[in-house]
Each structure stands twice: as structure tokens, then as C-alpha cells.
C-alpha positions in Angstrom: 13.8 7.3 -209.7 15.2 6.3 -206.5 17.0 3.3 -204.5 17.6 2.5 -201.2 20.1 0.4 -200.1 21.4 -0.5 -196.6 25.3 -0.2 -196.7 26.6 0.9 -199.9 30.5 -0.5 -198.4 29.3 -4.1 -198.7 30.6 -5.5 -201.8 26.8 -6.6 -203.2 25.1 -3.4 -202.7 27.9 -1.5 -204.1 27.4 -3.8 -206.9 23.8 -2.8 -207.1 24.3 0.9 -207.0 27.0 0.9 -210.2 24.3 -1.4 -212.0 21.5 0.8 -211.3 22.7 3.9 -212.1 24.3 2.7 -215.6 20.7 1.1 -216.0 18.2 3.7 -214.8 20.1 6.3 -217.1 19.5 4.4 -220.0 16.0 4.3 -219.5 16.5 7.8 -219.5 16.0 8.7 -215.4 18.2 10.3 -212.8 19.0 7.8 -210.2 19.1 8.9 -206.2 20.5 6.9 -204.3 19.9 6.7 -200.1 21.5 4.5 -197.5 19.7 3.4 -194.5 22.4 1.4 -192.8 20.4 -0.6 -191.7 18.3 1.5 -189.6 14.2 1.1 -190.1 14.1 4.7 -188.5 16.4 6.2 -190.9 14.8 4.5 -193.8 11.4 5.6 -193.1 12.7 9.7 -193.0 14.5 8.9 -196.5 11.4 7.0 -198.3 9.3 10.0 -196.8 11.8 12.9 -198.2 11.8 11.2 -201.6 8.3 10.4 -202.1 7.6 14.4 -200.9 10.1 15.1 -203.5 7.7 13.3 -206.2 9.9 10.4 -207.9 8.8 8.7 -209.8 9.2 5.1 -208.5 11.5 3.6 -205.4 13.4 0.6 -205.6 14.0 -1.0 -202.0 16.5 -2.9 -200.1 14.2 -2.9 -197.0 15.6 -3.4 -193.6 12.5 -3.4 -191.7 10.4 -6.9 -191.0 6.8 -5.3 -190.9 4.4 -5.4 -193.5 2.9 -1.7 -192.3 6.0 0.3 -192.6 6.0 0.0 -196.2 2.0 -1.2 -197.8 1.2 2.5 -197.5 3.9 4.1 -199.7 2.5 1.4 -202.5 -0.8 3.7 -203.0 1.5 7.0 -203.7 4.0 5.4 -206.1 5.5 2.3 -207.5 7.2 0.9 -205.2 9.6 -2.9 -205.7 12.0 -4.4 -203.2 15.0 -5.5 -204.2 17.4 -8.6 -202.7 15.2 -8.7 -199.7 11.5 -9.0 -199.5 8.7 -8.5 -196.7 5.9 -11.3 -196.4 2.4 -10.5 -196.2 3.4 -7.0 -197.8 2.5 -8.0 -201.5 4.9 -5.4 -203.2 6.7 -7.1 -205.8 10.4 -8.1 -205.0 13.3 -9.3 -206.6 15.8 -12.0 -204.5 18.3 -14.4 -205.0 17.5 -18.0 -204.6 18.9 -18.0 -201.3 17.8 -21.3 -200.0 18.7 -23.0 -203.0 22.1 -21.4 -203.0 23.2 -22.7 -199.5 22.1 -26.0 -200.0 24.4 -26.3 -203.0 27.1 -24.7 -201.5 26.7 -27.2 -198.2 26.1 -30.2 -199.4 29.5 -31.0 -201.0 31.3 -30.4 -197.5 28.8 -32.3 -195.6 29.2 -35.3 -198.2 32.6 -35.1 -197.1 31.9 -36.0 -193.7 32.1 -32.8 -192.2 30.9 -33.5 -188.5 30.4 -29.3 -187.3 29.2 -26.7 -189.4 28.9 -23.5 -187.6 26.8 -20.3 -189.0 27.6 -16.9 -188.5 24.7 -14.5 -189.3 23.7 -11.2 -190.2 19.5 -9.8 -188.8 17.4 -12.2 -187.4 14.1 -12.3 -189.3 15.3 -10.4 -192.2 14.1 -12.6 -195.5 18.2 -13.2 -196.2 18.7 -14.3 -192.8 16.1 -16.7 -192.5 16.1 -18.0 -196.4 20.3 -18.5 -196.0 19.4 -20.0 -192.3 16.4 -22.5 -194.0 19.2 -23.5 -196.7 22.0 -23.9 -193.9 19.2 -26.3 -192.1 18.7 -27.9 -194.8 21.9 -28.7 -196.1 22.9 -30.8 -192.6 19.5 -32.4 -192.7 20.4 -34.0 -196.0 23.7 -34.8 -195.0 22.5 -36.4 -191.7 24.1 -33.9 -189.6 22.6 -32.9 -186.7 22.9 -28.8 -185.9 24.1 -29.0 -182.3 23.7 -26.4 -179.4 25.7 -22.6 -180.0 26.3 -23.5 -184.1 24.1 -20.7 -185.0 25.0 -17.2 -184.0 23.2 -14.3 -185.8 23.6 -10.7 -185.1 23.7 -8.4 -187.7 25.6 -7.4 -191.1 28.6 -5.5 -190.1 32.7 -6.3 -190.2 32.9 -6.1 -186.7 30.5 -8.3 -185.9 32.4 -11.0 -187.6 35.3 -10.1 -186.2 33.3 -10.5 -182.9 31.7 -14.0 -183.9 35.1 -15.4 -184.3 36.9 -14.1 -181.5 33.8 -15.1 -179.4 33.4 -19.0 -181.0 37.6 -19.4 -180.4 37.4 -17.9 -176.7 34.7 -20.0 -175.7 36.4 -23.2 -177.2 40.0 -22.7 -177.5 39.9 -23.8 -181.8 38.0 -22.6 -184.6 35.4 -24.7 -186.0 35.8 -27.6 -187.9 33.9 -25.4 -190.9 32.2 -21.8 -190.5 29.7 -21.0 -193.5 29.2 -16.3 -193.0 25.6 -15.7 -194.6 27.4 -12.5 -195.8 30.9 -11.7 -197.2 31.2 -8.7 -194.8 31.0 -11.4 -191.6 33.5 -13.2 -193.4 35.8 -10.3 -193.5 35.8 -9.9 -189.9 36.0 -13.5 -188.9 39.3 -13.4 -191.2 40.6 -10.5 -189.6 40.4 -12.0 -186.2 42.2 -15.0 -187.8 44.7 -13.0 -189.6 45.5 -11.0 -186.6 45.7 -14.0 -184.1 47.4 -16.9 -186.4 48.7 -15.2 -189.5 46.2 -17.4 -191.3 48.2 -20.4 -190.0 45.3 -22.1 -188.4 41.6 -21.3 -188.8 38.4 -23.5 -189.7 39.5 -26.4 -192.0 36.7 -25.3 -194.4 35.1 -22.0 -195.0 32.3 -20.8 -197.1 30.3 -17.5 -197.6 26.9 -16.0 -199.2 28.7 -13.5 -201.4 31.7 -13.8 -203.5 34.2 -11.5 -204.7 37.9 -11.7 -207.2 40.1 -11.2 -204.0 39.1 -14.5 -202.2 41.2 -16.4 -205.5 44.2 -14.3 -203.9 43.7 -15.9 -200.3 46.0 -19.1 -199.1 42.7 -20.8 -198.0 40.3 -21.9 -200.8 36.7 -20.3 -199.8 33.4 -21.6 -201.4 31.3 -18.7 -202.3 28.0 -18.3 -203.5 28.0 -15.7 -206.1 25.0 -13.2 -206.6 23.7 -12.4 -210.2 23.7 -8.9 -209.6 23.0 -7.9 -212.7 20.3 -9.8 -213.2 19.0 -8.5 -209.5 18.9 -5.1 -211.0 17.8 -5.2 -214.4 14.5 -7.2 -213.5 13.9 -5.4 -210.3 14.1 -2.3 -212.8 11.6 -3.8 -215.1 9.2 -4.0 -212.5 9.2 -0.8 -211.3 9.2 0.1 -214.5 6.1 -1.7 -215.7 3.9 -0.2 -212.6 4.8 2.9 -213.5 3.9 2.2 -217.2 0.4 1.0 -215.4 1.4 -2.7 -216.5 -0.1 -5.5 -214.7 2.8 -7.6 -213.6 2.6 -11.6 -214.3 4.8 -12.1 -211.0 5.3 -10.1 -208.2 8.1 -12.4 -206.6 11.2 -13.4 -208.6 14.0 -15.3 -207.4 17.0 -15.4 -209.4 19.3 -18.0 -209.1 23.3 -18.0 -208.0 26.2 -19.5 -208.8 28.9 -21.4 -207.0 32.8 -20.6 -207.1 34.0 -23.9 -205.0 37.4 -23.1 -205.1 38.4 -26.0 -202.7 37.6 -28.7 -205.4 39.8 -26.5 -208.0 42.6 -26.9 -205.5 
């Protein structure tokens, strides 16, 4: 059995790859694990090399937008996504509640009075990009905030690209903004770099809140609201359905969200 995740340094996918191999060995398969990062090119070569190598099923983090790239591999072997999903493909995935998830995160800081709420984000058009965006929309529509011109900035998921966001946003207006929500806990890494390296963590966005959580954030001198995956869950029911098509089980439901929870370590301050 195989999986193919994007970048196995980001915290949730390394996550994902510990779970999957305890899990798929318990079942009683070898797992093989291949990393894209984040390159549709490179992803095709590996799904090709593995299906040539006859596995028996693939789970998928896919990092492609297009139905076509991956429809085709569904007649040869059973074939789920996992955290991401492509629409109009009809291979069964397993997400988080994304949308959900932001808007819970959100509203609480909005409710506050909050008057800017920037968004630093990973791919556009990637089903996490536009599920965390629809939530971050959401969330100020609700609170009667208005999203204003330059508050969303979406790129792609890498360190340095937060590091970039933040230097960029601060440059351009000579503060950081009154509250930055990173769709991914990688952004927020590099927006706090920048903020370490040019303030000590002195100044920096009165609020901050990220897709992703992790232990480490209790040890920061800023309280950050995270949303915090159910990765366990993510694995062992994206496992059960590639299980069941290879068992030649009809599936009930072909897309499952699974929801988050919240660690709002600002109101435990």
C-alpha cells in the first residue's frame, strides 16, 4: 500500500505518515511512502512508478487541481485522497471540516471588534486553500466586517513564503496587522521568524491565529488560536476506504469531512 504526501517537514503530514504506517501495518501491509512537494509533475512520475510496481491501493494528498490527472489511475487500483480533495473527480476523499473550522476560530476575534483581519495563504485553487479562504470569508461576513483591498495574500505552503508575506505586509505599511489568521502552521512559522528576527517578538499583530496546531505554540509569549486537525481520525477512515475498494466494498460515502478542534489559547490567558 502506498501514500503520497506533499511535504513530509510540515507538521500535519508528518503526522500522517507516523499514523499510517503504524496503521497500514496492522492491517498487515507494507507502507511506501512518496513525497511530491508539491509538484503535480513529480507526483504524476511517483503514482506511475508505484502503480507499475502493482500496490495494492494509493492513498493521496493530491497537489494538482484537475480532475484528468488522477480519474484514470481509479480503473487500475483503489485509489482515496486524503486531506485534500479534487471536484468533479469522484474518488472518494477524506478532509477536515475546513470551512467550519475557520469560522469558529474567527468569529470570537471578530466579536471582539477586530476592525482588520488579514489572510496569509498557501495554493490558490487547492480544496484547503479555497475551503480555509470560504471560512475566512465567512467569518468577517458574520461579524460585519468588510474584507478590504490587499487582506488576502495566497502563494503557496512553504516557511519562506511566510517569512515573505510578513516582511512584504510590514514594508508596504510600516506595522503588522491588527490580526493575521496563516491557513497553515508552516506560513505561520515564517511570518514569526520575520517577527522574531525584526522585533524580538516585541511587537507583531495584536492577534494571531493559524490552520494547524502544534504543543510548541503553548511555549510562545503570544497566545495563538489554532485549529487542531484530527489526524488520526484523517488516517484511520481514509484507510478504511481504500480498504473497502479493495475488499470490492461499495462505499456508503465517498466524501468525509472530519471535524477540528480549537485550542484558543488567548481566552485561557
Amino acid at each position: 500500500m502506498t501514500s503520497i504526501l506533499n511535504q513530509c517537514g510540515q507538521l500535519a503530514q508528518e503526522a500522517h505518515c507516523g499514523l499510517l504506517e503504524w496503521q497500514v501495518a496492522a492491517q498487515g501491509y507494507q507502507l511506501l511512502i512518496a513525497t511530491s512537494d508539491e509538484d503535480p509533475e513529480r507526483e504524476a512520475v511517483s503514482i506511475a512508478q508505484l502503480a507499475a510496481r502493482q500496490v495494492d491501493g494509493l492513498i493521496v494528498m493530491p497537489c494538482g487541481r484537475e480532475p484528468e490527472r488522477y480519474v484514470p489511475w481509479t480503473e487500475r487500483l483503489p485509489f482515496v485522497f486524503i486531506d485534500r480533495h479534487v471536484p468533479g473527480s469522484g474518488i472518494p476523499s477524506v478532509v477536515t471540516d475546513a470551512k467550519a473550522s475557520v469560522v469558529g476560530l474567527l468569529g470570537p476575534v471578530l466579536a471582539e471588534g477586530v476592525k482588520e483581519l488579514v489572510l496569509f495563504g498557501g495554493t490558490p485553487g487547492l480544496s484547503p486553500s479555497r475551503e480555509r479562504l470560504d471560512g475566512y470569508r465567512q467569518a468577517l461576513s458574520e461579524g460585519g466586517l468588510v474584507e478590504q483591498e490587499g487582506w488576502v495574500t495566497e502563494r503557496d505552503f512553504r516557511l519562506e513564503t511566510g517569512y515573505a508575506l510578513m516582511q512584504e505586509w510590514y514594508q508596504r505599511h510600516g506595522r503588522y496587522p491588527q490580526a493575521l489568521f496563516t491557513t497553515a502552521l508552516i506560513l505561520l512559522e515564517g511570518a514569526l521568524a520575520f517577527i522574531r528576527e525584526q522585533h524580538q517578538m516585541r511587537d507583531g499583530p495584536q492577534y494571531l491565529l493559524t490552520f494547524d496546531d502544534h504543543p510548541l505554540l503553548d511555549c510562545l509569549p503570544v497566545p495563538i488560536d489554532a485549529i487542531d486537525q484530527d489526524c488520526r481520525a484523517l488516517v484511520s477512515t481514509s484507510l478504511e476506504l481504500v480498504l473497502a475498494l479493495m475488499h470490492g466494498d461499495s462505499l456508503p460515502e465517498r466524501d468525509l469531512r472530519v471535524p477540528a478542534k480549537l485550542n484558543q489559547r488567548r481566552l485561557a490567558v
